[in-house]
Each structure stands twice: as structure tokens, then as C-alpha cells.
C-alpha positions as CSV (number, residue, x, y, z in Angstrom):
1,X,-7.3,13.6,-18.9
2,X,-4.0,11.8,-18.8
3,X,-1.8,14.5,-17.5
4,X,-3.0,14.2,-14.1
5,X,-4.7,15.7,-11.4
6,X,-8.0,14.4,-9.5
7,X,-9.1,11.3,-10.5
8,X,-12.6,10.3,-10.1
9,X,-13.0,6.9,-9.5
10,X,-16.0,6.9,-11.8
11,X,-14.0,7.1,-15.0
12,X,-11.0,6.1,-16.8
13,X,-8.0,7.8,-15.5
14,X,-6.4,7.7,-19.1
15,X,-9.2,8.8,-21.5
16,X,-12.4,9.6,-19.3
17,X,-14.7,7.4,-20.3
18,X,-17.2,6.4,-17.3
19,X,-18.8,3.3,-16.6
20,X,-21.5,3.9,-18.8
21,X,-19.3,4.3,-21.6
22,X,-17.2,1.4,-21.4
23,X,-18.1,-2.2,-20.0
24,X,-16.3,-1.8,-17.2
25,X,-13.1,0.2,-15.2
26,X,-10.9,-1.7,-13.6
27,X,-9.2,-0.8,-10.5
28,X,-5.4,-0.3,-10.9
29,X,-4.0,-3.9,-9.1
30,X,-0.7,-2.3,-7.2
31,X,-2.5,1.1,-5.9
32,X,-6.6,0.5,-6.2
33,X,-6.7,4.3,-6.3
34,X,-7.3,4.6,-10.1
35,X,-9.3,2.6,-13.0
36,X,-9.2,2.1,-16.3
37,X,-11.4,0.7,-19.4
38,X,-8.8,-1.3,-20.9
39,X,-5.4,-2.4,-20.9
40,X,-4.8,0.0,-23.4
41,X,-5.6,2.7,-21.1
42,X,-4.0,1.5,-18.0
43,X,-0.3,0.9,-20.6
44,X,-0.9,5.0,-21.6
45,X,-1.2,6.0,-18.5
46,X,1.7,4.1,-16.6
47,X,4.6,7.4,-17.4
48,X,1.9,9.4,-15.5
49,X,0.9,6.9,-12.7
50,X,3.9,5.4,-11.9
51,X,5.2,7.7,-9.1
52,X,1.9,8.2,-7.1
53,X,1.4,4.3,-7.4
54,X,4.4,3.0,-6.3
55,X,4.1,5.3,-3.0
56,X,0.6,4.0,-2.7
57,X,1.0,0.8,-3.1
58,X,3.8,1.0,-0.6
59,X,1.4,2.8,1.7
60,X,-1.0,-0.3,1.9
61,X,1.8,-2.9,1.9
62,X,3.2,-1.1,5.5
63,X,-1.0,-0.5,6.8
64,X,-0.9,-4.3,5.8
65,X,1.8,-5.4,7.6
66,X,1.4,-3.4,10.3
67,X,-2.6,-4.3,10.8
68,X,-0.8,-8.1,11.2
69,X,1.3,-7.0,14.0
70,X,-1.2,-5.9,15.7
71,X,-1.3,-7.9,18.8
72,X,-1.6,-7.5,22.8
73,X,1.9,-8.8,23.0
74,X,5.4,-8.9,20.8
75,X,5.4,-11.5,18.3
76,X,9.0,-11.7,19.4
77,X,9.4,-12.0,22.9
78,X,5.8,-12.1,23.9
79,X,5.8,-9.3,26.5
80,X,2.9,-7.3,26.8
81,X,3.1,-4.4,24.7
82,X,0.3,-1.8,25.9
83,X,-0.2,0.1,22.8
84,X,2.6,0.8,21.6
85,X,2.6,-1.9,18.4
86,X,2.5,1.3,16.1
87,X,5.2,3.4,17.7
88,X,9.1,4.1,17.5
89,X,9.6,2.6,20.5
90,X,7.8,-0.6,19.4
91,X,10.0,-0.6,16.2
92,X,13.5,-0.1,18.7
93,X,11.8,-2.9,21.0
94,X,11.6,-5.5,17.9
95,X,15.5,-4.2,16.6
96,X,16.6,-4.9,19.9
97,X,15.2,-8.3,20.2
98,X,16.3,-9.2,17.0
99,X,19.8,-8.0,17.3
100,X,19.9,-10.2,20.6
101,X,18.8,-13.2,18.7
102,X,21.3,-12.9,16.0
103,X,24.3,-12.4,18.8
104,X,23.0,-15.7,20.5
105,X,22.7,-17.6,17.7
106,X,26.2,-17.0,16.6
């Protein structure tokens, strides 16, 4: 099973075994999209799940920070934001008010 693929999240993404078979898979700690029944396992499989983890785990760092700036008004300059805390223009708002702090404070 270790050349990739689906993974089930009932079994060991390295050697197969399911619950059953092993006392207990552990989720992978960067990603939580694969488990394993031992270290062992999860050390094998690392060549193989290195490149989909990293992504993921980068995918729920930004749905992290992002679920924290979710707010009614800019953590910044505290205008009312109406929506828009997930959107280009929300990310150019925050630039912009950054870039105006840094000239002011010089």
C-alpha cells in the first residue's frame, strides 16, 4: 500500500493493517489526513507523504488563520468590513493599512 493512492482512514497508510489488526492508527500530526500503526510505518511512508502533507498541512494553517480573522470589522483599522474578510480586496485593504503604518512610524 505504500506507493500511494486512496487512503482509507481505517488503516495504515504504509502497510494496511486496520484497527483491528494493530492497537491503534494514529493520525499523521502535520496533515490529519493519513494514520499509521507505528512509528515505523509513519518513518516508511514519509518519501511518499511528504508532498501531499506539506500542502495539507499548509491548507489548514491558512483555514486557521483565516477562521481567526474572521470578524465584523478589520483587526487593523476597525472599519466595518461587510463580508469581505475572505476576499482579495480584504487582503489589499490589510496591505494598505499596513504599508501606512510602517510609513508613519518611520
Amino acid at each position: 500500500m505504500s506507493g500511494g493512492g486512496d487512503i482509507d482512514m481505517l488503516s495504515c497508510a504504509n502497510c494496511g493493517k486496520g484497527e483491528e489488526e494493530s492497537n491503534k492508527l494514529k493520525k499523521c500530526g502535520a496533515c490529519l489526513s493519513v494514520k499509521y500503526c507505528s512509528a515505523a510505518c509513519q518513518k516508511a511512508h514519509r518519501p511518499h507523504h511528504k508532498k501531499a502533507c506539506k500542502k495539507r498541512a499548509s491548507e489548514l494553517h491558512d483555514e486557521k488563520l483565516f477562521k481567526e480573522l474572521e470578524r465584523e470589522e478589520c483587526p487593523i483599522c476597525m472599519l466595518p468590513l461587510s463580508g469581505r474578510e475572505m476576499s482579495e480586496s480584504f487582503m489589499t485593504h490589510v496591505v494598505e493599512k499596513l504599508y501606512v503604518m510602517v510609513v508613519f512610524i518611520q
